[in-house]
SERO-4910 file (N, C-alpha, C, O; in steps of 0.05 Angstrom, whole numbers):
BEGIN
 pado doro    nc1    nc2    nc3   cac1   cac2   cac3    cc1    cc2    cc3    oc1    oc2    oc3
  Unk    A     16    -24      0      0      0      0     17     25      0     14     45    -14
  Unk    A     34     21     17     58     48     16     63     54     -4     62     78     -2
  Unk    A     71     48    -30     81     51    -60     64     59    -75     71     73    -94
  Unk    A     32     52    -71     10     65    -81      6     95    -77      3    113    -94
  Unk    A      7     95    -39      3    119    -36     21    152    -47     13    174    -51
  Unk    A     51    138    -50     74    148    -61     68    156    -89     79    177    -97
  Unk    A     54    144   -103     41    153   -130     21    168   -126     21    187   -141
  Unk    A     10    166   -117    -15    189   -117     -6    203    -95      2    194    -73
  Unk    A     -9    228   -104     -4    255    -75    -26    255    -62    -49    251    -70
  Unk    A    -16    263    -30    -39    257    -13    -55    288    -31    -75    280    -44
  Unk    A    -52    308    -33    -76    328    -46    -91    322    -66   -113    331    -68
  Unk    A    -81    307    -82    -91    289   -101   -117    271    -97   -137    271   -110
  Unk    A   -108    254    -73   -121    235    -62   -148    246    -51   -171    240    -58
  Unk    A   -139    263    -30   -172    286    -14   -188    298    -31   -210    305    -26
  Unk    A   -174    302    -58   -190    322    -79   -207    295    -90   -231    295    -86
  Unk    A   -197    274   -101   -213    250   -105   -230    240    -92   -248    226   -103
  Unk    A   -229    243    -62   -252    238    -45   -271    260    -39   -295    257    -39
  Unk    A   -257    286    -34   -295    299    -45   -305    298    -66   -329    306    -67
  Unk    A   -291    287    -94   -305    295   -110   -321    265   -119   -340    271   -134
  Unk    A   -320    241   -117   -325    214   -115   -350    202    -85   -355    214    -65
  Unk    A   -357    184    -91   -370    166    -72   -356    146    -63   -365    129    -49
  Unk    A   -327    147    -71   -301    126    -63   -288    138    -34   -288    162    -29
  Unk    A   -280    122    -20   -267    123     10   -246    119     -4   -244    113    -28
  Unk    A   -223    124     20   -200    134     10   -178    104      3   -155    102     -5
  Unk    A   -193     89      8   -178     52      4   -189     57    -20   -177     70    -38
  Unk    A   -218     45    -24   -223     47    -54   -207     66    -77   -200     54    -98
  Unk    A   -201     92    -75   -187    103    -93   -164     95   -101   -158     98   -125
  Unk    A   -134     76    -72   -126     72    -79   -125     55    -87   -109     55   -106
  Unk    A   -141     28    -83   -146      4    -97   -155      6   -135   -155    -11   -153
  Unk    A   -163     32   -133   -179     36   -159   -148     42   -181   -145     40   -205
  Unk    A   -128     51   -156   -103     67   -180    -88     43   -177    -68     49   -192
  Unk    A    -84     19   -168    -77      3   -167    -77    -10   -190    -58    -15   -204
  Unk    A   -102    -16   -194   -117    -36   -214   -114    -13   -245   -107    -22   -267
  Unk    A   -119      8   -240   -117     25   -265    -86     25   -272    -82     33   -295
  Unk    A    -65     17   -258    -44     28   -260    -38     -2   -277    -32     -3   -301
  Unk    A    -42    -27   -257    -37    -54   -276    -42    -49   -300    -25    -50   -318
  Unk    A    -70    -42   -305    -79    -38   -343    -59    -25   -362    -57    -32   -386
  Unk    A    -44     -4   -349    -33     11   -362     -1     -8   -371      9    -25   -356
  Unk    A     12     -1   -398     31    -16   -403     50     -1   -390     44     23   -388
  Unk    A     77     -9   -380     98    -10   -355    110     17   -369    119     31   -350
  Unk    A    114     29   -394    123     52   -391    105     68   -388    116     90   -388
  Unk    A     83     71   -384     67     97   -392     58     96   -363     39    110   -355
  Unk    A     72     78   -347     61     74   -312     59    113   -293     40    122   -279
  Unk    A     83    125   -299     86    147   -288     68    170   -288     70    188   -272
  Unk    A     55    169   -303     37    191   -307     -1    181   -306    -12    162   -318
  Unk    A    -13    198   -291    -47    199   -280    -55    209   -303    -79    216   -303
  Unk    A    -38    216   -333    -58    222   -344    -63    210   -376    -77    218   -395
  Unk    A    -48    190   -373    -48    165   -392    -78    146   -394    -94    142   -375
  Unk    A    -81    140   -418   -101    122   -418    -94    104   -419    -71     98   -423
  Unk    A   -120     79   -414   -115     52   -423   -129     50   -443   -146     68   -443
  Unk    A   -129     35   -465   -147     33   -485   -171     15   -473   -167      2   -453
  Unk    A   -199     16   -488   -218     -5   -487   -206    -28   -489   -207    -40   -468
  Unk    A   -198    -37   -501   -197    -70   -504   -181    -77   -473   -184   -100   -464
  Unk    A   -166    -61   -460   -155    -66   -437   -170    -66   -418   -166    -84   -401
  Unk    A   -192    -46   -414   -209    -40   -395   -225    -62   -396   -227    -75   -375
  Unk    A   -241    -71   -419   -252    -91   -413   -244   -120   -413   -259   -139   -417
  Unk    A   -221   -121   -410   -213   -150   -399   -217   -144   -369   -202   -160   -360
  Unk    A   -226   -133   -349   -227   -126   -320   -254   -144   -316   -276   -142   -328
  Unk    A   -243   -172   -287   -266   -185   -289   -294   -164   -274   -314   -176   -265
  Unk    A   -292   -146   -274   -314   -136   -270   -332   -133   -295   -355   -140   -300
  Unk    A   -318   -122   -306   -329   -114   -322   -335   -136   -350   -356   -132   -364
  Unk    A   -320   -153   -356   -322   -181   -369   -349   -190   -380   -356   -191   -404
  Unk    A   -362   -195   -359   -383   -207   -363   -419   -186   -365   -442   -193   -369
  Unk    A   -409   -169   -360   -427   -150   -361   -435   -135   -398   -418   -125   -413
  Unk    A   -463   -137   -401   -471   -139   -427   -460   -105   -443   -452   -100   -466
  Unk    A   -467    -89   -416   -466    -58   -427   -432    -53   -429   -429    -32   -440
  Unk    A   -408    -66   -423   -388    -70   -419   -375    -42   -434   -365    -24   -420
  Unk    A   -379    -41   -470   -366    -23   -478   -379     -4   -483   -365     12   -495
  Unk    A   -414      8   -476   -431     25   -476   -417     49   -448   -416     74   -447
  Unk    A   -408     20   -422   -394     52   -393   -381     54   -411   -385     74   -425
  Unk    A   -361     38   -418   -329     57   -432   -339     78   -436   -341     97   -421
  Unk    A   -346     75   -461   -365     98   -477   -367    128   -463   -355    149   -469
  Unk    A   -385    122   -444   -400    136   -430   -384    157   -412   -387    182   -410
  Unk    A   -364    141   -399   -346    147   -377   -315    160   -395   -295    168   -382
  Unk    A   -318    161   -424   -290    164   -427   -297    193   -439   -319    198   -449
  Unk    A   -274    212   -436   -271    242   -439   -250    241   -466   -238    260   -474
  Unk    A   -249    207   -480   -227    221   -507   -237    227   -526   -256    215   -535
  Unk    A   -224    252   -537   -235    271   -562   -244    242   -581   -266    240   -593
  Unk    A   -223    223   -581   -225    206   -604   -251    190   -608   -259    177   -627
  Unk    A   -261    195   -586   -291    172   -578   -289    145   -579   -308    130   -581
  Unk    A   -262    137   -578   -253    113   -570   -255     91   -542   -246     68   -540
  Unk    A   -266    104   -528   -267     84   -505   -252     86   -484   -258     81   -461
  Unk    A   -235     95   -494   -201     91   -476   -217    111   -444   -237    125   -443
  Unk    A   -203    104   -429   -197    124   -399   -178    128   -386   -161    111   -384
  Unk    A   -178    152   -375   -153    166   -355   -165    157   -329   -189    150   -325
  Unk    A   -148    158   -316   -153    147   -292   -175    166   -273   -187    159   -253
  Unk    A   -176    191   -285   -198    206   -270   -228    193   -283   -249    198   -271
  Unk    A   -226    180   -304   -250    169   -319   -257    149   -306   -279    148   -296
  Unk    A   -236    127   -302   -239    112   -288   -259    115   -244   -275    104   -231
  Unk    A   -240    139   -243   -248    140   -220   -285    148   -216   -299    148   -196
  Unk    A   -291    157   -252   -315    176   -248   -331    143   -252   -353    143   -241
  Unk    A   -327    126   -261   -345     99   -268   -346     88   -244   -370     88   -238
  Unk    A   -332     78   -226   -323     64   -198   -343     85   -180   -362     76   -166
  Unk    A   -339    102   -181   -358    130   -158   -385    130   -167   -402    134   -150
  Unk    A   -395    125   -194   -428    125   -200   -430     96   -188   -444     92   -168
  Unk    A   -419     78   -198   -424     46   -192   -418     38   -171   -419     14   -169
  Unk    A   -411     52   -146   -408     49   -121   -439     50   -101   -462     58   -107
  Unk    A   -428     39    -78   -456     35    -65   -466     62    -54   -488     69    -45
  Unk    A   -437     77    -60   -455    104    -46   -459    125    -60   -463    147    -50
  Unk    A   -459    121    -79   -473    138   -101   -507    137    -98   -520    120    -85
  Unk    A   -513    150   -108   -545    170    -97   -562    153   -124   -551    144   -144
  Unk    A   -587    153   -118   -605    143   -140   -606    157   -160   -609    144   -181
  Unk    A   -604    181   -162   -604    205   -173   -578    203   -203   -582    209   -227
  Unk    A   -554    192   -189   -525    194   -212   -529    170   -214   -517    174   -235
  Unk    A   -535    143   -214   -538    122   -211   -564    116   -245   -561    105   -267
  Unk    A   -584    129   -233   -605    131   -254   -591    153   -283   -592    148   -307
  Unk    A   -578    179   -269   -569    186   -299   -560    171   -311   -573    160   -328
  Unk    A   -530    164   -305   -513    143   -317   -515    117   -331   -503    107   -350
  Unk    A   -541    107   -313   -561     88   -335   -567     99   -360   -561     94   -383
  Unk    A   -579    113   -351   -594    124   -370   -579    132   -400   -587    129   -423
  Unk    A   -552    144   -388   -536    151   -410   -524    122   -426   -519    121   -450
  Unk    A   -523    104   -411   -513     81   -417   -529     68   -440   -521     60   -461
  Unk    A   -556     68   -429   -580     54   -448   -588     76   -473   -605     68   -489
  Unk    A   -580     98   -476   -580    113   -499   -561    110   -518   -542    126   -516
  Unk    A   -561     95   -536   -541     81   -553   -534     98   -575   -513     96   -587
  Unk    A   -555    117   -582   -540    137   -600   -539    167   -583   -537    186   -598
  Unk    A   -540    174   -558   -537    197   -547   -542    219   -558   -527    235   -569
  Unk    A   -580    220   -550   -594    236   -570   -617    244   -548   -637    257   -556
  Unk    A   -611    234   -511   -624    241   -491   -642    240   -493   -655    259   -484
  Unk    A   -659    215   -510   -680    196   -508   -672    168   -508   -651    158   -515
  Unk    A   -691    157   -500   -687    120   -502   -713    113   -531   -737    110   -527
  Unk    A   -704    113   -548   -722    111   -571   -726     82   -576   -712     68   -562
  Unk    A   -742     69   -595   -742     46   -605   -719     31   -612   -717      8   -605
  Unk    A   -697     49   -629   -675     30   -626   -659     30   -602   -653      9   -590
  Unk    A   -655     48   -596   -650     42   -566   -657     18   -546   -642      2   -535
  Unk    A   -681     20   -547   -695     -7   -536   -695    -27   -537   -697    -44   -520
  Unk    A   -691    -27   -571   -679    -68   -580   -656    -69   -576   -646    -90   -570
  Unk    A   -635    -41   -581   -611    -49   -567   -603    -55   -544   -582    -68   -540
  Unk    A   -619    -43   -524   -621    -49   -490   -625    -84   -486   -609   -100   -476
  Unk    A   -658    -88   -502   -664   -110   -495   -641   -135   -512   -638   -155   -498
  Unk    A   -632   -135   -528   -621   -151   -551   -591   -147   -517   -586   -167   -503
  Unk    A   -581   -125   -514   -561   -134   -498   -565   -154   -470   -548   -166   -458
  Unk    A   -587   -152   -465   -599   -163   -437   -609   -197   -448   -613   -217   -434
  Unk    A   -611   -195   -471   -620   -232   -471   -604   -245   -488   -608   -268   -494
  Unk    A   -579   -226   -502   -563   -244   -521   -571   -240   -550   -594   -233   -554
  Unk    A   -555   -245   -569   -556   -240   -594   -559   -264   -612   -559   -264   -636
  Unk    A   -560   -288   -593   -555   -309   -603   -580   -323   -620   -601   -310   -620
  Unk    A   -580   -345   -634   -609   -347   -639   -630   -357   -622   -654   -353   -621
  Unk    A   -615   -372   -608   -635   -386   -585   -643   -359   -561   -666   -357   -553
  Unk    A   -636   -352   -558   -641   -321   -544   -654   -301   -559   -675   -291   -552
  Unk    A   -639   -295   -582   -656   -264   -595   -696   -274   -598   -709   -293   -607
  Unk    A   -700   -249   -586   -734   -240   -591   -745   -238   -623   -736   -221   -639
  Unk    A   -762   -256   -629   -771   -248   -653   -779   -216   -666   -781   -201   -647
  Unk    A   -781   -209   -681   -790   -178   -691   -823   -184   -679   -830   -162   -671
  Unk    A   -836   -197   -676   -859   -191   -662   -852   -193   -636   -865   -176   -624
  Unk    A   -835   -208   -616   -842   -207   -593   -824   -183   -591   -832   -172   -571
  Unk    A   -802   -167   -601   -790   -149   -592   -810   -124   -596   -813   -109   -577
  Unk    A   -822   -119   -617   -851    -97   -630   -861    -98   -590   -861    -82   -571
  Unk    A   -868   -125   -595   -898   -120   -568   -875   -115   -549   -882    -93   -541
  Unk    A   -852   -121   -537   -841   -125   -515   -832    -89   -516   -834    -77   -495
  Unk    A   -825    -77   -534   -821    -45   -526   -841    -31   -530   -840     -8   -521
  Unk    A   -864    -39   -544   -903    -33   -539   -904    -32   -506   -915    -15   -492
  Unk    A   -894    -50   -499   -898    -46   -463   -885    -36   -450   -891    -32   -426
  Unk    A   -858    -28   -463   -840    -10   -440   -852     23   -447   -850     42   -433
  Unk    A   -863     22   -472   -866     55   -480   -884     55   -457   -879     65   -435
  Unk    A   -905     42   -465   -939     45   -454   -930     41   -425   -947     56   -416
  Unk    A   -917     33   -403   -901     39   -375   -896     59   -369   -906     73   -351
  Unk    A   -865     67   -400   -848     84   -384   -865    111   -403   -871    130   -389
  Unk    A   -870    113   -422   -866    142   -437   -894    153   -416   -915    142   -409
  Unk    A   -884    176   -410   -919    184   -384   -924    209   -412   -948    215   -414
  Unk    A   -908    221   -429   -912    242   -447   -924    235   -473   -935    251   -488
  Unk    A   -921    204   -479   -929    201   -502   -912    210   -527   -923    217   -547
  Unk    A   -891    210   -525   -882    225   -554   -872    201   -564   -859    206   -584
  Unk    A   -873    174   -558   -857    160   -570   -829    150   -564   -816    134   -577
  Unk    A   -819    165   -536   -782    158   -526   -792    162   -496   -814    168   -485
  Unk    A   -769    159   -489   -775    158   -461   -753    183   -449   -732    176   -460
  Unk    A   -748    200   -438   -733    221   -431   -717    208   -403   -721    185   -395
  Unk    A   -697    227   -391   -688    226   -373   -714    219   -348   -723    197   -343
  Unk    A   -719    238   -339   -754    244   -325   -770    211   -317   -778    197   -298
  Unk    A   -769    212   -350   -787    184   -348   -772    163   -330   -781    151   -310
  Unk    A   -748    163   -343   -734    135   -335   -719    138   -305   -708    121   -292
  Unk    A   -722    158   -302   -708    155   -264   -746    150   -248   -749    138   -227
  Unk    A   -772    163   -264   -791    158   -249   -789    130   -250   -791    120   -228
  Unk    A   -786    109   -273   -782     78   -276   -772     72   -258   -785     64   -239
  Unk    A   -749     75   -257   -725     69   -239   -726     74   -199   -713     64   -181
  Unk    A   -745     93   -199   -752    103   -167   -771     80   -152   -774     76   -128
  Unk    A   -786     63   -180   -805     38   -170   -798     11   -172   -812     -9   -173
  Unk    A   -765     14   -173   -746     -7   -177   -724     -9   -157   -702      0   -153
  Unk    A   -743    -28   -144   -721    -25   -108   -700    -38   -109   -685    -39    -89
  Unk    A   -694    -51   -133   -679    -73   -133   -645    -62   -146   -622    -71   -145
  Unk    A   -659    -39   -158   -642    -21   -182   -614    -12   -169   -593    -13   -182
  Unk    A   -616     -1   -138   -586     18   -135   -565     -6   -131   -542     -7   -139
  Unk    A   -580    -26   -116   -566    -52   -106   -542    -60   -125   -519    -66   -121
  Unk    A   -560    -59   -155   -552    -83   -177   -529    -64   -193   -507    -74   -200
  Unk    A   -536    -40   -197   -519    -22   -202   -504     -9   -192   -505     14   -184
  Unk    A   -478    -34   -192   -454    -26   -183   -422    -50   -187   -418    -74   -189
  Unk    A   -413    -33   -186   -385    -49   -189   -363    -48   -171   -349    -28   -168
  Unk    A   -359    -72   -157   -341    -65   -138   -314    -86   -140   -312   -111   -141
  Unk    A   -296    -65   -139   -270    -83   -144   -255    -92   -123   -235   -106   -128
***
């Protein structure tokens, strides 16, 4: 742990804990694990990325369907590649933590399940939500009729406006009658 802390400055460190839902182990556990990803020269510097394909070899993240939708979501490169700095990293670990609020928990969904980032959950959206949640396979994928009726029922749930998408609004009111929701959403390393 001593060698961790030696890399990260303690001002460094306190500024990461007000600004996170991570305690001060977690952060360093988090630069730990961010630091492994990174290849052995580019170790010295907090403001290196790892590429996607590195991040998601992390068994957290492995098996999880939305896997390269956080990247996505969580990464600040101009390139729209995926990749993250370790402050990106720290911003994915702090929403997906247990003490993150329903509130950042439900955005971040939300941003997640918006597949073309257009701050609706539209129809394609929806078969891409649901298509990630049951597999792409054939024995898994939803016919074009049961997927039609199966987002017929999430509109007619979630849309309360009727326009056809579901907004931010809608989907945290979804999400507020989903007790099961803050639990499941999260990642802990």
């Amino acid at each position: 742990m001593g060698t961790t802390a030696s890399q990260l400055p303690k001002d460094l460190l306190s500024e990461y804990q007000e600004l996170t839902f991570l305690t001060k182990q977690e952060i360093l556990l988090a630069h730990n694990r961010f630091t492994e990803l990174l290849a052995k020269e580019d170790r010295s510097s907090t403001s290196q990325r790892v590429p996607l394909e590195k991040v998601l070899t992390m068994p957290e993240l492995k098996s999880n369907p939305f896997r390269k939708r956080i990247c996505h979501v969580f990464s600040t490169s101009e390139a729209k590649d995926g990749s993250l700095t370790f402050e990106d990293f720290l911003d994915l670990l702090s929403a997906f933590s247990d003490s993150a609020t329903l509130e950042i928990k439900s955005h971040y969904a939300f941003r997640i399940f918006d597949f073309d980032d257009d701050g609706t959950l539209d129809r394609g959206d929806l078969e891409k939500l649901v298509n990630c949640l049951t597999g792409e396979t054939d024995d898994t994928r939803l016919t074009p009729e049961e997927m039609r009726q199966l987002i017929s029922n999430i509109l007619e749930e979630s849309d309360i406006d009727k326009d056809g998408t579901v907004n931010l609004s809608e989907f945290q009111h979804v999400i507020s009658r989903s007790p099961d929701f803050v639990s499941s959403f999260k990642i802990v390393l």
